[in-house]
C-alpha positions as CSV (number, residue, x, y, z in Angstrom):
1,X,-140.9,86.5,-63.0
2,X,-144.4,87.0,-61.1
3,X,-144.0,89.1,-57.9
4,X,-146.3,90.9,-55.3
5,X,-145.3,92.4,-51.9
6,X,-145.9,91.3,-48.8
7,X,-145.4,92.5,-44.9
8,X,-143.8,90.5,-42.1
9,X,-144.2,92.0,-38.6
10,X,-141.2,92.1,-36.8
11,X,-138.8,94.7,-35.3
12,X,-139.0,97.4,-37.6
13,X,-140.9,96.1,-40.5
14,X,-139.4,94.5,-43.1
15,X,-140.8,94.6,-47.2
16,X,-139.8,91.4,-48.7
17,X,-140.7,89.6,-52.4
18,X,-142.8,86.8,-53.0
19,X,-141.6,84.9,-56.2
20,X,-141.0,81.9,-58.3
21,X,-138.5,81.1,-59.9
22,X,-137.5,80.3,-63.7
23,X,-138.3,77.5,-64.8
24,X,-135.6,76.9,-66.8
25,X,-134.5,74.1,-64.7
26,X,-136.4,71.6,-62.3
27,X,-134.0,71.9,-59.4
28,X,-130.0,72.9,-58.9
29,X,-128.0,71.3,-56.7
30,X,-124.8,72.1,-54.6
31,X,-122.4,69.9,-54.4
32,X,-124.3,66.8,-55.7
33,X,-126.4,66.1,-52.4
34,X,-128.6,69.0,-51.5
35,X,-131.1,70.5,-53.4
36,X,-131.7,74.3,-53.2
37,X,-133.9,75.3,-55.6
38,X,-136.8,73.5,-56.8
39,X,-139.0,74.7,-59.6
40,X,-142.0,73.6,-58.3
41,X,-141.7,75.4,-55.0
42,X,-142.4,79.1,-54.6
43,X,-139.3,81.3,-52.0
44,X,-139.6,83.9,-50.1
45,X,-136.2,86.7,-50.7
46,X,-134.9,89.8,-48.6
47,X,-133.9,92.8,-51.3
48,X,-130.3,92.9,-51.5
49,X,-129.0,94.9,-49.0
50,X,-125.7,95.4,-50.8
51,X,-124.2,94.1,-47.8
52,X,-123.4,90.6,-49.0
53,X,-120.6,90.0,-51.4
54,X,-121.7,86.8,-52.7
55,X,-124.8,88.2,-54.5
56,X,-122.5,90.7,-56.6
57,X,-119.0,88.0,-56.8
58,X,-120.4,84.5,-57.1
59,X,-122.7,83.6,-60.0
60,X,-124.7,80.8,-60.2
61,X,-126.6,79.2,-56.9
62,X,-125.3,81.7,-54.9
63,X,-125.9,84.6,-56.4
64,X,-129.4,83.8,-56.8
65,X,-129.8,82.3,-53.7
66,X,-133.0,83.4,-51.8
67,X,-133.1,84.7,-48.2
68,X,-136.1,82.9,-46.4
69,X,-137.1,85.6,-43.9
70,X,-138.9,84.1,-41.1
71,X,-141.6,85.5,-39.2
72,X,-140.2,86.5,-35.7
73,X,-142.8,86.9,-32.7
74,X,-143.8,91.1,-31.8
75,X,-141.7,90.4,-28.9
76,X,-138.5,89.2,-30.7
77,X,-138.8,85.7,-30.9
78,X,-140.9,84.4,-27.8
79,X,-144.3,84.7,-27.1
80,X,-145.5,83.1,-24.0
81,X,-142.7,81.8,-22.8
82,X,-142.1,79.6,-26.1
83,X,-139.7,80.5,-29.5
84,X,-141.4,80.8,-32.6
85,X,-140.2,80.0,-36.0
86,X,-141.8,80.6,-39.4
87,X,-142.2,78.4,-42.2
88,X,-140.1,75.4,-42.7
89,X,-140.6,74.9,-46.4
90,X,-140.5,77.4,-48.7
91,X,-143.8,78.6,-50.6
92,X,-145.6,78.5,-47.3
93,X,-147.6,81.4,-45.8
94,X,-145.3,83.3,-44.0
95,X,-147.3,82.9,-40.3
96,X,-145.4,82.1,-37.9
97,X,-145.5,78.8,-35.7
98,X,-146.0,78.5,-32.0
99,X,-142.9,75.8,-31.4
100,X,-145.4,74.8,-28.1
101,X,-144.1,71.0,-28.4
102,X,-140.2,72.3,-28.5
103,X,-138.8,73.6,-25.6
104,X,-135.2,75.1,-25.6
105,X,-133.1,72.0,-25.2
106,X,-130.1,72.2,-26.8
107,X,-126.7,70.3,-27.4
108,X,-123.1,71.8,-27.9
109,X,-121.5,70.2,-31.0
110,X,-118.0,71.6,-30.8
111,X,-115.3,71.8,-33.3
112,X,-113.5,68.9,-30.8
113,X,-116.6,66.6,-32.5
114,X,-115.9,67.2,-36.1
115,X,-112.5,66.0,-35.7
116,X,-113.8,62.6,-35.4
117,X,-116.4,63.2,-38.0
118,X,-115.7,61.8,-41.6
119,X,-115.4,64.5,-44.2
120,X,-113.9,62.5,-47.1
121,X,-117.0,62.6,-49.1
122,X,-120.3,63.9,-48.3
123,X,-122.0,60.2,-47.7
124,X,-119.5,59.2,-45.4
125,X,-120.2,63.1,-43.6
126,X,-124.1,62.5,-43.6
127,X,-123.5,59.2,-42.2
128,X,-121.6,60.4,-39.2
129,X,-123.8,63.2,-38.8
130,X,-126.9,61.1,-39.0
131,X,-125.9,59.1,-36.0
132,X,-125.1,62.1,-33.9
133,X,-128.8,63.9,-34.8
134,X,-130.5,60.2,-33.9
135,X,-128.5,60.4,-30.6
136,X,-129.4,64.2,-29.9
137,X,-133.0,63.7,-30.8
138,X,-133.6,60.5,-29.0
139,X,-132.0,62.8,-25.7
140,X,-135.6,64.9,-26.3
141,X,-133.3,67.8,-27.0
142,X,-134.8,70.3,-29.5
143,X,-131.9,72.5,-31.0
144,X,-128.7,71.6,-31.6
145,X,-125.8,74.2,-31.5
146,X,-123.1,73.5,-34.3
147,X,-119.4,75.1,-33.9
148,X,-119.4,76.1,-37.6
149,X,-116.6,78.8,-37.5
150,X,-114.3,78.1,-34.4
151,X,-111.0,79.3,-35.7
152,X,-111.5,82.2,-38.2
153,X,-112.2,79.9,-40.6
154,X,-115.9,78.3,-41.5
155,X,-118.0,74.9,-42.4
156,X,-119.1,76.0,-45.3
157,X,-118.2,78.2,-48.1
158,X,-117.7,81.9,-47.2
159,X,-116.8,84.7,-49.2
160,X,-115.2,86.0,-45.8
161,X,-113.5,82.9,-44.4
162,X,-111.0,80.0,-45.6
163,X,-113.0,76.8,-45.0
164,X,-112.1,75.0,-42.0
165,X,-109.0,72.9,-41.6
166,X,-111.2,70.9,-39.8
167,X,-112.5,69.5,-43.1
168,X,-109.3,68.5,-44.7
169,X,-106.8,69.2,-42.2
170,X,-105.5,72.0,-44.3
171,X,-107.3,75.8,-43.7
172,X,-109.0,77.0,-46.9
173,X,-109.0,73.5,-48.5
174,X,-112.3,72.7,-48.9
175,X,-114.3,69.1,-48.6
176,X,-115.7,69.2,-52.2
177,X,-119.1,69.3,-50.6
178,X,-121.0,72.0,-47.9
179,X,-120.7,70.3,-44.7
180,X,-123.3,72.8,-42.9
181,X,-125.8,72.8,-45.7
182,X,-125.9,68.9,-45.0
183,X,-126.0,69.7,-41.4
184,X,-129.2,72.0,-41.2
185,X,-130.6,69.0,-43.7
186,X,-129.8,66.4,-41.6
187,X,-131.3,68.4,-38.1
188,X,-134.5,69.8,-40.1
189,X,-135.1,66.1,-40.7
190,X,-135.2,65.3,-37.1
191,X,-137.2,68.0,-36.0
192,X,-134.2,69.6,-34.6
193,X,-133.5,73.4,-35.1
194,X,-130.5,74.7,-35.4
195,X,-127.8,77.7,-34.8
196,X,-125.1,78.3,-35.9
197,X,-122.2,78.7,-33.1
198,X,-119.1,81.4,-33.9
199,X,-116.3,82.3,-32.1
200,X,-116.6,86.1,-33.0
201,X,-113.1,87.2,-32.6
202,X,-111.3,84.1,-32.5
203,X,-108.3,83.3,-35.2
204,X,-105.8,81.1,-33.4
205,X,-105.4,78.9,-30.6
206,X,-101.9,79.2,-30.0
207,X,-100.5,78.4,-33.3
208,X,-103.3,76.3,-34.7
209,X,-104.5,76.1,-37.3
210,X,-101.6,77.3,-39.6
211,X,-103.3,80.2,-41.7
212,X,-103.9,80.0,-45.2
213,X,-103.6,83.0,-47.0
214,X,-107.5,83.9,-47.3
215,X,-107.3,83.6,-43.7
216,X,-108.8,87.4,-42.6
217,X,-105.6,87.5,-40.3
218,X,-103.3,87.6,-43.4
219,X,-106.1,89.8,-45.4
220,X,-105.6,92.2,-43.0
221,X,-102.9,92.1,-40.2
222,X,-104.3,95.5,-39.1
223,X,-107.6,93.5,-37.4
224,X,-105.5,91.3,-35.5
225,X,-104.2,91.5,-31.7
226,X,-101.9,88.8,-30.4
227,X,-101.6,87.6,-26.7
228,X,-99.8,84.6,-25.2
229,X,-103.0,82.4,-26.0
230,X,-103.7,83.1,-29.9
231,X,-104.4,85.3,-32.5
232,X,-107.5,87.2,-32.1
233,X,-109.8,90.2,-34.4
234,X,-109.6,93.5,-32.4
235,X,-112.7,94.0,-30.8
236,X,-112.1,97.7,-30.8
237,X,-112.1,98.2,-34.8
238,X,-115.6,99.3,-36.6
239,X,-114.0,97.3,-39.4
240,X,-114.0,94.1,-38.1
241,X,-117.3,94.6,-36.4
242,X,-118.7,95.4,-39.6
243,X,-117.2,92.2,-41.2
244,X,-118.2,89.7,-38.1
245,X,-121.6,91.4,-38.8
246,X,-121.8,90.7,-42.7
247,X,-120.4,87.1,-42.3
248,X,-123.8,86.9,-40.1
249,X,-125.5,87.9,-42.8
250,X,-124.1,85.5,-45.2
251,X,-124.9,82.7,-42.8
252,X,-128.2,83.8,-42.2
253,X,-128.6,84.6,-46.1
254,X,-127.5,80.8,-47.6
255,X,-128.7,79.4,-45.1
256,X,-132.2,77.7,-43.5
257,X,-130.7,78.5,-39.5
258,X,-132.9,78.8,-36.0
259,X,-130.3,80.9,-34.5
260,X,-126.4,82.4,-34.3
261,X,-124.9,81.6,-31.1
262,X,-122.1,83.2,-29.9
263,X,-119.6,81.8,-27.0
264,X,-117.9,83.8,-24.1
265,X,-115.0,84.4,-26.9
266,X,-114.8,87.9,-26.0
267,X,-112.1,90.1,-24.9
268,X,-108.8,87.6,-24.6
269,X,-107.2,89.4,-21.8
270,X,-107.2,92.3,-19.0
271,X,-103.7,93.4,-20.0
272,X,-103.8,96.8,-21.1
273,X,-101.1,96.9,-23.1
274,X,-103.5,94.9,-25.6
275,X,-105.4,97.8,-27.1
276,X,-103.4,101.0,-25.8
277,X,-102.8,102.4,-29.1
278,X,-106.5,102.0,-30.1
279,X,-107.7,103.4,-26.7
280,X,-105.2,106.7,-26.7
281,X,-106.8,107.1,-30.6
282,X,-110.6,106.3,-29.5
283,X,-109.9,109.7,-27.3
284,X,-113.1,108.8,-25.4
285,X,-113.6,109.9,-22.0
286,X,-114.8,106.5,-20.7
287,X,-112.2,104.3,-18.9
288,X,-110.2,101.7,-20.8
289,X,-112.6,98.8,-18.8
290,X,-116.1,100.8,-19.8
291,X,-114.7,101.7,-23.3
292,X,-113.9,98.2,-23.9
293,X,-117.4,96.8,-22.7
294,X,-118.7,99.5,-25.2
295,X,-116.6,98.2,-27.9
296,X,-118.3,94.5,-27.7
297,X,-121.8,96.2,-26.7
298,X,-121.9,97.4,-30.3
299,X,-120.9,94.0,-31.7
300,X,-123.5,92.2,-29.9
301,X,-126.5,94.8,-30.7
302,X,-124.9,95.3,-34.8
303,X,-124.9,90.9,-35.0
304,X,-128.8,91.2,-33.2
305,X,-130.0,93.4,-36.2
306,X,-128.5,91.6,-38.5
307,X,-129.9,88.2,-37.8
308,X,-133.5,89.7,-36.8
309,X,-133.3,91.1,-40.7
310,X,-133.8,87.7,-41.3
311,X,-135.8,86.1,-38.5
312,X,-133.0,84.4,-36.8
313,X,-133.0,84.4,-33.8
314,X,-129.2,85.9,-31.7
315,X,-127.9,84.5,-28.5
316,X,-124.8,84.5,-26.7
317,X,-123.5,82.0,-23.8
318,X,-121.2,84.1,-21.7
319,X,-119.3,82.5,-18.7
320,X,-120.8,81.6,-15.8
321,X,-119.6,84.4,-13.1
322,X,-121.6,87.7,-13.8
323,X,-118.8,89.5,-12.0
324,X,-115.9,87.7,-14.1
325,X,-118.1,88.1,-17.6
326,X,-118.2,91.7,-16.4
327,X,-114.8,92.7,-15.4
328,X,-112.7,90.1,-17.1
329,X,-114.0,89.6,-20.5
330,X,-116.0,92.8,-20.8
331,X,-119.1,91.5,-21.8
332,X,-121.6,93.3,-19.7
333,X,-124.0,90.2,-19.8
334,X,-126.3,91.9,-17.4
335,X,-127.0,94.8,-19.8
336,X,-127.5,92.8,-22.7
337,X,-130.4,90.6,-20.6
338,X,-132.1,93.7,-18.9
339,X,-132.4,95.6,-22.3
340,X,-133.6,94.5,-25.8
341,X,-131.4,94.7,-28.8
342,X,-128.5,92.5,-28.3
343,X,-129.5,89.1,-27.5
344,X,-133.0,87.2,-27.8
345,X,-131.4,84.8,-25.2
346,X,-128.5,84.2,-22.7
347,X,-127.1,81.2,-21.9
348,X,-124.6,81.5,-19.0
349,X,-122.5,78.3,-18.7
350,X,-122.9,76.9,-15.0
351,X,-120.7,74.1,-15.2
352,X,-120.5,73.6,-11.4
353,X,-122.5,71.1,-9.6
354,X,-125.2,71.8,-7.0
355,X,-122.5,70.8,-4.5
356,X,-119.5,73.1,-5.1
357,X,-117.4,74.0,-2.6
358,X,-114.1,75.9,-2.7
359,X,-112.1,76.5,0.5
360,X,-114.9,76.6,2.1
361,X,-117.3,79.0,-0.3
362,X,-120.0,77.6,-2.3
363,X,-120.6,80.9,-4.2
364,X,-119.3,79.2,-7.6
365,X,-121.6,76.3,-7.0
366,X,-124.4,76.0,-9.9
367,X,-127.9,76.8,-8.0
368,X,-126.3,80.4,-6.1
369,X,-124.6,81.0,-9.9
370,X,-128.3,80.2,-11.1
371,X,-130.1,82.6,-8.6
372,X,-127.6,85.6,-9.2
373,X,-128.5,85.6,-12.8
374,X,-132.2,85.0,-12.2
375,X,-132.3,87.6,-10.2
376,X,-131.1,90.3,-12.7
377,X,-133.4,92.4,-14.1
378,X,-134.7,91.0,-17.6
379,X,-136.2,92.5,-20.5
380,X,-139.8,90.7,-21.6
381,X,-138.1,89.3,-24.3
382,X,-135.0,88.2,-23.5
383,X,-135.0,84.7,-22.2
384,X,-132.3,83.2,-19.1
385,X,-131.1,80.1,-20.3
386,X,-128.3,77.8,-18.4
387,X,-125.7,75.9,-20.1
388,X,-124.8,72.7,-17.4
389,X,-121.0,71.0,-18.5
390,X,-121.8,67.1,-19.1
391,X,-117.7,67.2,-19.9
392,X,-117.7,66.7,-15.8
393,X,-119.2,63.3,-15.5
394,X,-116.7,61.3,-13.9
395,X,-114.2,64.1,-14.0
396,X,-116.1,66.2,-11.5
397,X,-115.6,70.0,-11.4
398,X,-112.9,70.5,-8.7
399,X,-115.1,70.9,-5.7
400,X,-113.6,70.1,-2.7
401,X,-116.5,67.4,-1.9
402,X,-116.2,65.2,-4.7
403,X,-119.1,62.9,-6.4
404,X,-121.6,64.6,-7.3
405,X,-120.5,64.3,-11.0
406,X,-120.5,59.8,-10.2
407,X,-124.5,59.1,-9.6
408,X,-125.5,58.6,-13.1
409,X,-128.0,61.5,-12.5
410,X,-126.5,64.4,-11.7
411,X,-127.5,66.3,-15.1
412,X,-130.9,65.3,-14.3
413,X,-130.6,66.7,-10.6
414,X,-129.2,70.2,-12.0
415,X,-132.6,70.2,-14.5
416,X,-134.8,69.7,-11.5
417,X,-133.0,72.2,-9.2
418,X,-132.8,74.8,-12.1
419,X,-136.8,74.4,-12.8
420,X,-137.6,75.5,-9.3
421,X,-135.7,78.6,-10.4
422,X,-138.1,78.8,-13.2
423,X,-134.6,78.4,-15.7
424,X,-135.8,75.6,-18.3
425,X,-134.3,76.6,-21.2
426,X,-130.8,74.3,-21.2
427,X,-128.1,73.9,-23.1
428,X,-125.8,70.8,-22.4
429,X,-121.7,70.9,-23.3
430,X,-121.1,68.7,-24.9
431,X,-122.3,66.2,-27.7
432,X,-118.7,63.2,-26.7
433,X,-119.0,63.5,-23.2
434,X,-122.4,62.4,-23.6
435,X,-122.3,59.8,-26.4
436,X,-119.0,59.3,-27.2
437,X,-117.9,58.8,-23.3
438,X,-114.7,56.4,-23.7
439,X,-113.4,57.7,-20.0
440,X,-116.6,56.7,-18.0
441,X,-119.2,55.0,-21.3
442,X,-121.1,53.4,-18.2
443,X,-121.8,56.5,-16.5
444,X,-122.2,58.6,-19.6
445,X,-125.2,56.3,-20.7
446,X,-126.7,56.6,-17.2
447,X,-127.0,60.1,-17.6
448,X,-128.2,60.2,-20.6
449,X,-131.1,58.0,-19.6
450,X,-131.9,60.3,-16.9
451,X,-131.9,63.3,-18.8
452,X,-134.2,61.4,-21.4
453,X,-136.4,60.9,-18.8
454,X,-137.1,64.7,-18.2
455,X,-137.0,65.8,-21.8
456,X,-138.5,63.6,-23.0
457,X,-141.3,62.8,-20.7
458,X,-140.4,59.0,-20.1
């Protein structure tokens, strides 16, 4: 095995190992479909950090699976306004790419998609898949953000989570094929990027899914909190922030992602009965309210190193109301956009239309949301994003002046009003209530059209 060493600017420097492998074989291939080594192409690996348990447990492809750092911009991931990405194909010299002709214009694909989504054999998933990608890149979006571990369980095979019961209807059964290793295959094709979107602490909603017994909640009972809505990780254990972290890792390890994406899964509840026992032991002088913010501070700035070990880039799309993100979840959004070191890029989710009123108060409506969170101070290379809720076409949002959400254009008026706030890195939520409108199809494919005409420059 030839090898020579190389160095990667990024945040703190990283050594990494140039090197080809055996050629004992022309290619191997997972699960019949995709091919992950190739003789005849040279990898780029991160040493083994000890951290993953697949390089030590499973033998085979994945324990001599290859990391493929990416070359990340001085700035953590932007430079002049735009993201960069490294190499696409392995072997390549490791210089990063301006992505100048790829905005951030993303779509939500949410676990409420894959359950119309075919997993009975790998064809009949690529299929599905195929047309959704066609659909999402004909929109002129760029990234597409895939729900790939929405209930404590994963898309693909973990050594820390049960696969989904999304794929078989039964958690920890698995398809008999790697659903998001045909995913990043089936973007990358398009020209679409893609992250990976977790639910950090979520385990249950409610009582679904029924756990299987490598379900981390049955592993260990001693990470879980419980409130009237589900069954959640403890956001106040080093433990599970540890093993969140390392199941980063492993994503960003197997896999050829653009980004992890969190959602505004944070804290489940105010009550503080939740975590009593933890705070009293924490013996901390900080408040239960600053204490807990501290608690999912540390998540957010342990997942950012992780993924900037490899070059992925880390963002997080917290809900829409600073105040409520602040107090209520204890996500101190604000911090993590002012400062470097916990997100590359925040997405609030404005899902109110320009014309929101509530007894008389527009302060929820989308462009004052949108100027509250432009206005906070922001670190050089953190970007403000804006996630916009195409699930309100038709519907509407509430407001007591209906119909803005019924003119076939209103995503495309909310793109136009957030550019003159200098906000045009979107995010859209989500993939059905675009393309797979049944409620209002009519009004669904007018937006659609009008959005096009934006992203895409029609």
């Amino acid at each position: 095995m030839m090898s020579e060493s190389l160095r990667i600017p990024s945040k703190g420097e990283i050594m990494f190992s140039l090197f080809l492998p055996p050629k004992t074989a022309s290619a191997v291939q997972l699960y019949g479909d995709v091919t992950l080594f190739d003789a005849s192409a040279s990898f780029l690996s991160l040493p083994d950090s000890g951290r993953l348990k697949s390089a030590d447990r499973k033998s085979g492809v994945r324990a001599g699976r290859a990391a493929r750092p990416r070359a990340c911009a001085p700035s953590g991931g932007r430079c002049g306004g735009q993201w960069w990405r490294g190499p696409r194909h392995r072997g390549r010299s490791p210089t990063a790419e301006p992505a100048a002709s790829q905005p951030y214009h993303a779509v939500w694909v949410s676990y409420l998609e894959w359950q119309q989504v075919d997993f009975s054999s790998a064809q009949a998933f690529s299929a599905d898949i195929a047309a959704m990608f066609d659909n999402i890149a004909d929109l002129g979006a760029t990234v597409v953000l895939v729900q790939v571990r929405p209930f404590g369980d994963a898309l693909y095979p973990s050594d820390y989570y049960p696969f989904s019961h999304l794929c078989t209807g039964t958690q920890g059964q698995g398809p008999g094929f790697d659903p998001l290793a045909l995913l990043v295959q089936a973007a990358h094709a398009r020209g679409l990027q893609l992250e990976a979107w977790i639910n950090p602490y979520r385990l249950q909603s409610g009582s679904m899914p029924l756990l299987c017994a490598q379900s981390p909640a049955l592993l260990h009972p001693e990470w879980t909190k419980t409130t009237s809505t589900g069954l959640y990780l403890n956001p106040a254990s080093a433990e599970v922030r540890a093993f969140i972290s390392d199941a980063v890792a492993e994503l960003c390890h197997n896999y050829d992602l653009d980004g992890i994406h969190f959602d505004d899964y944070f804290y489940p509840t105010t009550d503080p009965a939740f975590d009593a026992d933890d705070y009293a032991a924490a013996g901390t002088a900080l408040s239960l309210e600053d204490w807990r913010r501290q608690n999912v501070n540390a998540l957010m700035a342990l997942c950012y190193r992780t993924a900037h070990q490899y070059g992925v880039r880390f963002g997080a799309a917290p809900i829409g109301d600073p105040d409520r993100s602040y107090a209520d979840q204890y996500s101190d959004a604000a911090l993590w956009l002012a400062q470097g070191g916990y997100v590359d890029y925040l997405m609030p989710q404005l899902y109110w239309g320009q014309n929101y009123t509530k007894n008389g108060s527009t302060a929820q409506s989308l462009c004052q949301l949108a100027a509250r969170w432009a206005a906070l101070p922001r670190a050089e290379d953190v970007t403000l994003a804006v996630g916009l809720g195409a699930y309100r076409i038709g519907d509407g949002d509430g407001s007591d002046t209906p119909g803005e959400w019924s003119t076939g254009h209103s995503l495309a008026d909310q793109l136009a009003a957030l550019n003159t706030l200098g906000i045009d890195y979107i995010g859209l939520y989500r993939y059905d209530s675009l393309f797979n409108n049944t409620a209002y199809p009519t009004l669904a494919a007018a937006e659609q059209d009008s959005v096009a005409q934006i992203w895409r420059g029609d």
